[in-house]
C-alpha positions as CSV (number, residue, x, y, z in Angstrom):
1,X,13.9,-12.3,-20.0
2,X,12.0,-9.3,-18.5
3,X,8.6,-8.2,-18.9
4,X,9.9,-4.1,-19.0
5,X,12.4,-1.8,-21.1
6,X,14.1,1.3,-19.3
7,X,12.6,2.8,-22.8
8,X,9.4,2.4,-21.6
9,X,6.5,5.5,-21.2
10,X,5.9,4.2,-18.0
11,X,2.8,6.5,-16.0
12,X,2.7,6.5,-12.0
13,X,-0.8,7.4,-10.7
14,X,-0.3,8.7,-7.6
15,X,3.0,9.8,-7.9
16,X,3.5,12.3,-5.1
17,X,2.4,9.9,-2.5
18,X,4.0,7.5,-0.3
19,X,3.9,4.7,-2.4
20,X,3.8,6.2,-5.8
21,X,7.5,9.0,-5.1
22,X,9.0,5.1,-3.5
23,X,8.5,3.5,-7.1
24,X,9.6,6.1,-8.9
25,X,12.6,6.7,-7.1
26,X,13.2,3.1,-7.5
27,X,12.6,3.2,-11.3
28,X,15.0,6.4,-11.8
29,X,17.9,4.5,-9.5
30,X,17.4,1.9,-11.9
31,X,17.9,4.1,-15.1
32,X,14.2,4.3,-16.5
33,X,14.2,7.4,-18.3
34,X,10.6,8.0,-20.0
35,X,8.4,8.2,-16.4
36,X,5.1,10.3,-16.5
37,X,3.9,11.5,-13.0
38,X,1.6,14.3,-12.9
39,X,0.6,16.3,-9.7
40,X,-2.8,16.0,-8.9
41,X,-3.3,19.7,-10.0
42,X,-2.3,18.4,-13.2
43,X,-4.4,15.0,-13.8
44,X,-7.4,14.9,-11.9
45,X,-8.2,10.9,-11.7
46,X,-11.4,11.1,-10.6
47,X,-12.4,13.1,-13.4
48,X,-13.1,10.3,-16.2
49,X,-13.4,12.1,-19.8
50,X,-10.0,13.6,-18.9
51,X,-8.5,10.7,-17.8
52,X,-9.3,9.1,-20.8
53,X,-8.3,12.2,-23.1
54,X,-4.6,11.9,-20.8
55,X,-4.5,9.0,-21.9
56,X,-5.1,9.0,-25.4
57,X,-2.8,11.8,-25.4
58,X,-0.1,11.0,-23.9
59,X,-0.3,6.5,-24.9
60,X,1.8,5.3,-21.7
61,X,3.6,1.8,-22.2
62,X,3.6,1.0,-18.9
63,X,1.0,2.2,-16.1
64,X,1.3,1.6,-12.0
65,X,-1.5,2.9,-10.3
66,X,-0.4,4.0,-6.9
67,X,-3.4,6.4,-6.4
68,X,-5.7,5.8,-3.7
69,X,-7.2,7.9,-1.0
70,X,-6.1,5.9,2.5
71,X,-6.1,6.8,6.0
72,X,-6.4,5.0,9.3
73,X,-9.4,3.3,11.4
74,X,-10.7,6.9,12.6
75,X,-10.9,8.2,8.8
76,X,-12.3,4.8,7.3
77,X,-15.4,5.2,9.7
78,X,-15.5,9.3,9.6
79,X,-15.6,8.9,5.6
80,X,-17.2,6.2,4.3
81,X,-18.2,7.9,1.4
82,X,-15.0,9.1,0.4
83,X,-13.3,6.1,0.9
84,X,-15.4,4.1,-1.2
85,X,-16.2,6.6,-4.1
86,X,-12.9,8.2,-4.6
87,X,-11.1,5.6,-5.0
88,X,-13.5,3.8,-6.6
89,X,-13.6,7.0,-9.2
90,X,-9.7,7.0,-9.6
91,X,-8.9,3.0,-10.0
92,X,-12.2,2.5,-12.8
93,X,-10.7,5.3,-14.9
94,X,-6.8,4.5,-14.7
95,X,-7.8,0.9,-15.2
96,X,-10.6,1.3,-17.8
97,X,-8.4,4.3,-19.4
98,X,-5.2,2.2,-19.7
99,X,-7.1,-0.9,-21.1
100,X,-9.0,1.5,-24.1
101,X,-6.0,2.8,-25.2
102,X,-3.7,-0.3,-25.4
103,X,-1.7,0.0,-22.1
104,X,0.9,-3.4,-22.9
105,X,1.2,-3.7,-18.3
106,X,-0.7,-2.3,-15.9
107,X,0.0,-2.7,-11.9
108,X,-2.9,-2.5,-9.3
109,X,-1.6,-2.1,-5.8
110,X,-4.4,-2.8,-3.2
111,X,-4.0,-3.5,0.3
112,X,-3.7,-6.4,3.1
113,X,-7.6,-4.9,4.3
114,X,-9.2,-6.8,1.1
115,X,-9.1,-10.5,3.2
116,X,-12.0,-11.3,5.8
117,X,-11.7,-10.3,9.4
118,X,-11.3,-14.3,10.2
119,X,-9.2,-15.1,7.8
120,X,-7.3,-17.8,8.4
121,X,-3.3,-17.4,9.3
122,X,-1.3,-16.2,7.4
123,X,-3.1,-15.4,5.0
124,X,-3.2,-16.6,1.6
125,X,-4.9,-14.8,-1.2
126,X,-7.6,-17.7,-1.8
127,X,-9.2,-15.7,1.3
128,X,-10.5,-13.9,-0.7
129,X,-14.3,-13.4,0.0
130,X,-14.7,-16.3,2.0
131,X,-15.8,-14.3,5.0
132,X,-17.3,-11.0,6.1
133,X,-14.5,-7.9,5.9
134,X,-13.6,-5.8,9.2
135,X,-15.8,-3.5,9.8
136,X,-13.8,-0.7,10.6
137,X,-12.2,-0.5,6.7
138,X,-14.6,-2.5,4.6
139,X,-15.6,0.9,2.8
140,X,-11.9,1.3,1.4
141,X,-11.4,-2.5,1.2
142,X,-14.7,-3.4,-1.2
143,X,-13.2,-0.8,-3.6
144,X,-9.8,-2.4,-3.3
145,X,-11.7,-5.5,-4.4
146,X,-13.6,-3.9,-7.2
147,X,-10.0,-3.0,-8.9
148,X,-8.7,-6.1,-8.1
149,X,-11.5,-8.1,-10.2
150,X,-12.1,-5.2,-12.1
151,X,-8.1,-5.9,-13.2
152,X,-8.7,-10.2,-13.6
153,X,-12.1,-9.1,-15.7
154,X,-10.2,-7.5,-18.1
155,X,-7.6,-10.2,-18.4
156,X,-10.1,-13.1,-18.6
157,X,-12.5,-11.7,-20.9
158,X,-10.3,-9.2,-23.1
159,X,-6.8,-10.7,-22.2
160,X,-5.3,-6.6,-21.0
161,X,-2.2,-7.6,-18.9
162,X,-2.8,-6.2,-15.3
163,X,-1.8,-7.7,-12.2
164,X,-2.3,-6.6,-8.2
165,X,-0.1,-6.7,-5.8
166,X,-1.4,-6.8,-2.1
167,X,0.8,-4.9,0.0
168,X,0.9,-5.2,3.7
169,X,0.9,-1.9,6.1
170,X,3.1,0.5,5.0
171,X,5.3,2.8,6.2
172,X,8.1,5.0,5.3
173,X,9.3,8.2,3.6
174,X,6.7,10.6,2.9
175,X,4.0,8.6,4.5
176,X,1.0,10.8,6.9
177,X,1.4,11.9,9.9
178,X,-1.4,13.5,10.6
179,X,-3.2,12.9,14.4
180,X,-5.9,11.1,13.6
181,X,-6.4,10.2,9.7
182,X,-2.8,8.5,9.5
183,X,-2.2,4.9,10.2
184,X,-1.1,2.8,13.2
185,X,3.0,3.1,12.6
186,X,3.2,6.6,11.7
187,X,1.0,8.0,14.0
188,X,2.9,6.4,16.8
189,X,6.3,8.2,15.1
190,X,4.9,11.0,15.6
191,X,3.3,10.9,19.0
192,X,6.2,9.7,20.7
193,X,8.6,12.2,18.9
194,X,6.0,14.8,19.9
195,X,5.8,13.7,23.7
196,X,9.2,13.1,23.7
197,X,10.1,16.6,22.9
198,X,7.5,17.5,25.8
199,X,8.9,15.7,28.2
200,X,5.7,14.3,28.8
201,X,6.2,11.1,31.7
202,X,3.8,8.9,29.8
203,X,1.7,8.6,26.8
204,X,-1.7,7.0,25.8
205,X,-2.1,4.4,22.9
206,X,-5.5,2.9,21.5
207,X,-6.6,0.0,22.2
208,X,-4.7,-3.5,24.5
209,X,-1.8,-3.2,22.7
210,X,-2.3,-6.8,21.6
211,X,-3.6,-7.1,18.6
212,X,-0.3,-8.0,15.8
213,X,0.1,-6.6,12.1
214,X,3.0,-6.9,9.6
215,X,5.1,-3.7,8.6
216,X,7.1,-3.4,5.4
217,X,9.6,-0.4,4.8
218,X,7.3,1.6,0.9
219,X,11.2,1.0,-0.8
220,X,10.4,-2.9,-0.2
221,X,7.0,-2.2,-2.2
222,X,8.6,-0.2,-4.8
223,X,11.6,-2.6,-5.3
224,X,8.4,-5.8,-5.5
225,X,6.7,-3.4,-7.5
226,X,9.6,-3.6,-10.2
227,X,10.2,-7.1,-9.8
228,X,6.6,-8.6,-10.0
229,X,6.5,-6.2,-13.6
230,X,9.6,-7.6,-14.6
231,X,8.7,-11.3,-14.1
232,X,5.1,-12.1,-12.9
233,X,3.4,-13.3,-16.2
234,X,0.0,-15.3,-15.1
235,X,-0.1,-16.9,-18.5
236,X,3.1,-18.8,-18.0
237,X,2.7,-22.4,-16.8
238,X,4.9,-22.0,-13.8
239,X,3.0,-18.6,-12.6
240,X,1.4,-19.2,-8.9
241,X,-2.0,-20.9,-9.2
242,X,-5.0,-20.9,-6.8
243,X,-6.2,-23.7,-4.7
244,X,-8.5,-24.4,-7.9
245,X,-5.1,-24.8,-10.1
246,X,-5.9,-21.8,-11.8
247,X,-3.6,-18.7,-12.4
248,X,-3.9,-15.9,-9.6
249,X,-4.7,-12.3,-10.2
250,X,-3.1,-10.7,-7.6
251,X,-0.1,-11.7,-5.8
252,X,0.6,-10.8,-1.6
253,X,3.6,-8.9,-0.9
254,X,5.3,-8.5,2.8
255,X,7.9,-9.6,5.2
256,X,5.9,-12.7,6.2
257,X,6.7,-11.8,10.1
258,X,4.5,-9.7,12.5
259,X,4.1,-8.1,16.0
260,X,2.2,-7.2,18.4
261,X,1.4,-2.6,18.8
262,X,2.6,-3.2,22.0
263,X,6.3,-4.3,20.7
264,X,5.6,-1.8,18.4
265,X,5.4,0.9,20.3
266,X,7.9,0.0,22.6
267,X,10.6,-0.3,19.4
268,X,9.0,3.4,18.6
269,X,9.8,4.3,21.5
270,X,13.0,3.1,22.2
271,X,14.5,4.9,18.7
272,X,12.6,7.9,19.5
273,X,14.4,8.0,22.8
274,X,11.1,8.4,24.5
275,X,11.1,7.6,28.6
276,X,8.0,8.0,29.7
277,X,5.5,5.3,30.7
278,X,2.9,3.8,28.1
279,X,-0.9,3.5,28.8
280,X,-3.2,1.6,26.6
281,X,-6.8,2.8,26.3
282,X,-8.6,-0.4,26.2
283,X,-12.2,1.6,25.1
284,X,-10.5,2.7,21.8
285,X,-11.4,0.3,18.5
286,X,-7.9,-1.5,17.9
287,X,-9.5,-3.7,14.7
288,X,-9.1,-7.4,13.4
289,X,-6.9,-8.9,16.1
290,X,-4.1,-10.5,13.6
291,X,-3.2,-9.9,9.7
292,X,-0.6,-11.7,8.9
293,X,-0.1,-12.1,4.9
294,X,1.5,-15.8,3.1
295,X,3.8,-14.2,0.7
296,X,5.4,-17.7,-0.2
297,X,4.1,-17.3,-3.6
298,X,5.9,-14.1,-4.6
299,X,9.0,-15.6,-2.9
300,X,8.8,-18.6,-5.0
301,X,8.5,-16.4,-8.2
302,X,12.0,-14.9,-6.5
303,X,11.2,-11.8,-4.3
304,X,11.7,-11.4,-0.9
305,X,11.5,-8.7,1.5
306,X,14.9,-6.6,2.5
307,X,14.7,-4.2,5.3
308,X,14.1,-5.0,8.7
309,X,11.7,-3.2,10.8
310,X,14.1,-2.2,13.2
311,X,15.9,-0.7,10.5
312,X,13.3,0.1,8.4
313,X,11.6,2.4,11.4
314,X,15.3,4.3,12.0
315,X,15.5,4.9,8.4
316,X,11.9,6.3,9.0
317,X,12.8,8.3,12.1
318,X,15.6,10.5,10.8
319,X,13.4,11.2,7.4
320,X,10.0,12.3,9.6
321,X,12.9,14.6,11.3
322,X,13.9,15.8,8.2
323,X,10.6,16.5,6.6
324,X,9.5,18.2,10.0
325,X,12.3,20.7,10.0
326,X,11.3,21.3,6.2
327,X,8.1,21.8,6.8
328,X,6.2,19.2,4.7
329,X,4.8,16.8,7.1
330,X,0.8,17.5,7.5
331,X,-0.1,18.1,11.3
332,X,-2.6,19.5,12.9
């Protein structure tokens, strides 16, 4: 038995982004035919009385909220503000919204950032504030942390039915390219597509190289997305339980494999067709040296991750192409 109908109003905050245009592809593919997702132009979510009138207008069966404002380590220290506040602003009022006007699901999707720096490997979601958070995203991670209890609140002391998924890095159709506010994986697409093209004989990369992270392909996210709304129930006895034996709030979601930027950028570079030498620039900030996520839990409830990154990163290549002939990838 499943947890959604394809006659479901089912509302995607954040629809035009990365994450938010993979789900909903996902959810058309799959024959849902009642999907809300306005622009931003036409539903401001930081702007709380009309969030809340949206909602009571428009009563949504189903909401995902996809919404966030992200970026990479440069843009998490330039804008702390931002990245706290904003998204903050937008996850209170879906989440609060959704709950006041009897939302019967609701799906959070956070981030991999919300675990300590010196967490232990891989990472399960008991580490949870055990420790102190990197410092170089703990503005965008504390409000990832306020939806996520924010979302187990409302279950515990109202019973409203929202889960989180924690999604490792991203990457994939639609995601930013931009030179200095996008993140690791995209902004090494783009440089050594760019230097490529240039003919440049080598290029210069942040940080040792060493440090490792975990990459998913967004359609993995989307297609967990669907699945954990489908069949994640926390009230049922055999739903995934905390190290106190308690039912979990939010659930990890990844490949459950990693490596290091350095093979990274040497996989980039070897699909980009890039032949020039690679430097590392040891002064820049490279962040917590390993974040690997435990996604046995979300495998256990039946998931599993798809798309290699190999395969995941060609896929990735040819769309970047595409969008950069069209136009609609933002660069500076």
């Amino acid at each position: 038995m499943t947890l959604l109908d394809k006659k479901d109003k089912v509302f995607i905050a954040g629809s035009t982004g990365m994450v938010g245009s993979a789900i909903k592809r996902k959810l058309d593919n799959l024959g849902f035919k009642n999907l809300i997702s306005p622009t931003r132009a036409e539903l401001n979510l930081k702007d709380t009385n009309f969030v809340f009138n949206w909602f009571k207008k428009n009563k949504p069966d189903i909401v995902i909220l996809a919404a966030a404002k992200v970026g990479g380590i440069h843009a998490n220290n330039s804008y702390p503000v931002e990245f706290l506040l904003d998204n903050l602003k937008i996850q209170n009022n879906v989440i609060e919204g959704a709950w006041k006007n009897q939302v019967r699901r609701l799906l959070f999707l956070g981030s991999s950032c919300i675990y300590p720096k010196d967490s232990i490997q891989p990472i399960k979601e008991d580490e949870l504030l055990r420790n102190p958070l990197e410092k170089t995203n703990e503005w965008y991670a504390l409000a990832k942390i306020s939806g996520i209890k924010l979302c187990q609140a409302l279950r515990k002391q109202y019973g409203f039915d929202a889960i989180s998924l924690m999604p490792t890095n991203l990457y994939g159709k639609g995601d930013n390219y931009h030179p200095s506010n996008s993140h690791v994986l995209p902004a090494l697409l783009d440089r050594f597509h760019t230097h490529k093209l240039q003919q440049k004989k080598f290029i210069e990369c942040w940080g040792s190289g060493n440090p490792r992270r975990e990459f998913m392909h967004v359609d993995d996210l989307a297609d967990a997305s669907i699945f954990a709304l489908n069949n994640w129930d926390p009230n049922k006895k055999d739903a995934p339980l905390d190290q106190l034996g308690e039912p979990l709030a939010w659930l990890n979601v990844g490949t459950g494999t990693d490596l290091s930027i350095k093979e990274l950028a040497e996989m980039i570079a070897n699909i980009t067709s890039f032949e020039g030498k690679i430097i590392w620039n040891k002064d820049k900030p490279e962040g917590t040296f390993r974040k690997l996520l435990d996604v046995s839990k979300l495998e256990k409830l039946g998931w599993k991750s798809k798309i290699s990154l190999n395969d995941g990163i060609r896929i990735t290549y040819k769309d970047y192409k595409k969008e950069l002939n069209n136009k609609k990838i933002r660069k500076i």
